[in-house]
Every structure is written in C-alpha cells, then in structure tokens.
C-alpha positions in Angstrom: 18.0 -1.1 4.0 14.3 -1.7 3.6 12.7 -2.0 0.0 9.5 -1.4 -0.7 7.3 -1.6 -4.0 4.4 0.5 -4.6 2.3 -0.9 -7.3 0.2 1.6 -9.6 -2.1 0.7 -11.9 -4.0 3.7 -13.9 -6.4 5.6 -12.0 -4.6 5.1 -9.2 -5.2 8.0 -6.2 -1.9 9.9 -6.6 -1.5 11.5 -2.9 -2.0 7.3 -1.5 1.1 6.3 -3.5 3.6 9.0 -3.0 3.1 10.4 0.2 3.8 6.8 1.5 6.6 6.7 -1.1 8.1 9.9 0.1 7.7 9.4 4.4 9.5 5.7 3.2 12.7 7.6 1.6 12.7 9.8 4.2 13.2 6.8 6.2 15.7 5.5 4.7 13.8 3.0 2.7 14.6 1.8 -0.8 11.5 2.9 -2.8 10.6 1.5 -6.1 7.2 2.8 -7.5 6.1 0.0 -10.0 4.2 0.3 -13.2 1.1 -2.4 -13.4 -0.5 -1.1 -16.6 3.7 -2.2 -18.3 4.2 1.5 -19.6 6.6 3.1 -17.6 4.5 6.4 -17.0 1.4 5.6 -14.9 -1.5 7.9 -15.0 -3.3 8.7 -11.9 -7.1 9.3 -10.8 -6.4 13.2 -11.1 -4.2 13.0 -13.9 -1.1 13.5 -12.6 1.5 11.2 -14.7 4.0 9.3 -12.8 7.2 7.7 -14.0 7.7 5.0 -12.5 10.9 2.8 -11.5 10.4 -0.8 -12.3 7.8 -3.3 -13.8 5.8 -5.9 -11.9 8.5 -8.5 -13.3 11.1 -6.5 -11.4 9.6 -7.1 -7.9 11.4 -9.6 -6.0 10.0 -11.4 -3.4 13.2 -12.5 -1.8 14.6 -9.2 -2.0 11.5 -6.8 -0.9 9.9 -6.4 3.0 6.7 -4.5 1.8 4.4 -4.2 -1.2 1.8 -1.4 -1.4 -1.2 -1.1 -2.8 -2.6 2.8 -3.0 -6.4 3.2 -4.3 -7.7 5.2 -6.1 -10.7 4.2 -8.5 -10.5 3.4 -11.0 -6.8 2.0 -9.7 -7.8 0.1 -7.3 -10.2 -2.3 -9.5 -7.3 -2.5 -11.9 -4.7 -3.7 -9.6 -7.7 -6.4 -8.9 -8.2 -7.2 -12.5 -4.5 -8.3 -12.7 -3.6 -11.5 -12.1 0.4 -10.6 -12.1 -0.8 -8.2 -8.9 -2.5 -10.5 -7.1 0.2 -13.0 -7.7 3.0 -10.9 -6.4 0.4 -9.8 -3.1 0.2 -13.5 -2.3 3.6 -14.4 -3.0 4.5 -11.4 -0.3 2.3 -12.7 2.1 2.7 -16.2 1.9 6.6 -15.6 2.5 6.0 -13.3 5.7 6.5 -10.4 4.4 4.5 -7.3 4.7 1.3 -6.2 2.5 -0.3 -2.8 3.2 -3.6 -1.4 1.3 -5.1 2.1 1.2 -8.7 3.7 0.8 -10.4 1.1 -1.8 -7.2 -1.1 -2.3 -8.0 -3.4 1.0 -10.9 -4.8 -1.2 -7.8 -6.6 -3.2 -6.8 -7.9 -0.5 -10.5 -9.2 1.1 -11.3 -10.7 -3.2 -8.3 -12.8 -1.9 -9.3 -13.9 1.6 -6.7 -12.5 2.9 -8.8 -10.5 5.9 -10.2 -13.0 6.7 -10.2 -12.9 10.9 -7.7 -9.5 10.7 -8.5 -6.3 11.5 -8.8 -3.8 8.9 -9.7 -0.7 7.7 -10.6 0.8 4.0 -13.0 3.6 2.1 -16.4 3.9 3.5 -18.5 1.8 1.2 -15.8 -0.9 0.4 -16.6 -3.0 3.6 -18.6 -5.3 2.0 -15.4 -6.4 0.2 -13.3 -7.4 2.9 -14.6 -10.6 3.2 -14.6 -11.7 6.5 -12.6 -8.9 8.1 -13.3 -7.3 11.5 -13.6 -3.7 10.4 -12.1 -0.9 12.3 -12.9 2.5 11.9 -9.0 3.8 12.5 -7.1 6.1 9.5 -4.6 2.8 9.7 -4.4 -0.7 11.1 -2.1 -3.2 11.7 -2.6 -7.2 11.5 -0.2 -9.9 11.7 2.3 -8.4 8.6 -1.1 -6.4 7.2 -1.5 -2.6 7.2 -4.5 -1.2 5.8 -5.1 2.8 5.4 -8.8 4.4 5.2 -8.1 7.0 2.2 -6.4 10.3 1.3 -6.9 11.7 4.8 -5.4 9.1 6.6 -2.4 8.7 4.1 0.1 10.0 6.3 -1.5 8.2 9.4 -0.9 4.6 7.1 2.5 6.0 6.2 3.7 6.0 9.7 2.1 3.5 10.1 4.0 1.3 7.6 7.2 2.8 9.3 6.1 1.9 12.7 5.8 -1.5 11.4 9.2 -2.3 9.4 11.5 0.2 11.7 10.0 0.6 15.2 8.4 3.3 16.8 11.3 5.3 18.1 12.2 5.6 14.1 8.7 6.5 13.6 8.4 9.2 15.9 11.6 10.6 15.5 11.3 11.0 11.3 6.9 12.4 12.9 8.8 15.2 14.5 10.9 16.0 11.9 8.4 15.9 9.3 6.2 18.2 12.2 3.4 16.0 11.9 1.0 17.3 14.8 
C-alpha cells in the first residue's frame, strides 16, 4: 500500500490538500494529513478547520513514497518558514522518493533549489520563485520524482497526476472513470 503525507500548515488552501487526499484513498493509498503548525486541528485559507492525523515527527522517510505540499497563502509561506518542513522535503527527495507541490507551494521547493533544470508548474505570479525551473504552463507536471500542480483549478488534474505517478496509468484512468472525471 502507498502512504502518502500531506503537510498543512495554517492558511493552507483547503480544496489543494483534500481533494488530493481524497482521489489518493480512493486509490487505495494510505493518507496521513499532517499538522505543521503541532496542534492537531489545522486551520485553512477559508477557514475550514481540519483535524489532522499525525505530526511532522510522525513522517517517516523510510516508510512514505510521497509528501505533499498544498498552497494556499498564507500556508504556503508557512510551510517555507519551517525548517522541520523543509527538512522532511529534502529528506524525501534526497532518498528517491516523491515530492509534489500545488498553486504557490512549488516556490518551497524552487527556495530549496530543488527545480533547478525540472519542469514545473505553480500560481501565476510565483515563477520568480522557482529558481531556475523551466516553467510549464500545464494544470500538472511531472519531473524526475517531482509533481507540481498550478492551483485550485487544476487540483484534480495534479491528483491524477500524483496517481499516474505512484500507480500507473491504467490505475489512473480506471479510478478517472469512476470518479467521472470528463
């Protein structure tokens, strides 16, 4: 079974974390939605309250194959504020397993130079943060273990695209079609 860890930090854009949480059960996946802020009810940039599963000191490295990042402002600058976040992102990403950023949550990943010579995508406006990216103007992009998502609109697009990635694409298009994704 997969496991995943979405990270949320307050102010984090709500429909970015759980619609990928939700299209990942539905695949099978073992979700855990994971408070940053260390209160286990997160608060979202609509104010939609979240409990969550687990703590960042509950994410295991060895055990996970993804760690998410949804955006969100002001979530997204406060998943880059925290050094425990950016710690667990490279610790993904050094051992080969997959990271995957949404809307302004990429630019966590470009402060850490981790674009650098990948394709990627993120909110209009957030380019400049991606340092050294080639940006692609797709709802969701793959690169090397890598998936970024452009924002709310394309949160379904960066879902599948995150099961593409860890399942295949027959699973992908099978658990499209059931979900009667157009």
């Amino acid at each position: 079974m997969k496991r995943a860890y979405i990270l949320l930090a307050s102010g984090y854009e709500e429909v970015e974390a759980l619609m990928p949480a939700d299209v990942m059960r539905r695949a099978g996946y073992e979700v855990y939605l994971v408070s940053a802020t260390g209160e286990p009810i997160v608060k979202g940039a609509h104010n939609i309250e979240v409990k969550t599963d687990a703590f960042l000191n509950d994410v295991s490295v060895e055990n996970g194959d993804l760690i998410m990042l949804p955006g969100g402002i002001p979530g997204a600058t406060n998943l880059l504020a925290n050094e425990k976040v950016k710690n667990l992102v490279s610790r993904f990403y050094e051992n080969g397993r997959w990271v995957a950023a949404i809307c302004a949550a990429p630019m966590v990943l470009g402060e850490m130079r981790l674009l650098q010579g990948k394709k990627a995508t993120c909110y209009p406006g957030y380019e400049k943060h991606l340092h050294g990216a080639i940006i692609v103007n797709s709802p969701a992009v793959t690169d090397g273990k890598i998936i970024t998502g452009k924002g709310v609109g394309a949160a379904m697009a960066f879902s599948l695209e995150i099961v593409k990635n860890l399942s295949g694409e027959a699973e992908m298009l099978e658990l499209k079609k059931k979900m009667v994704v157009e």
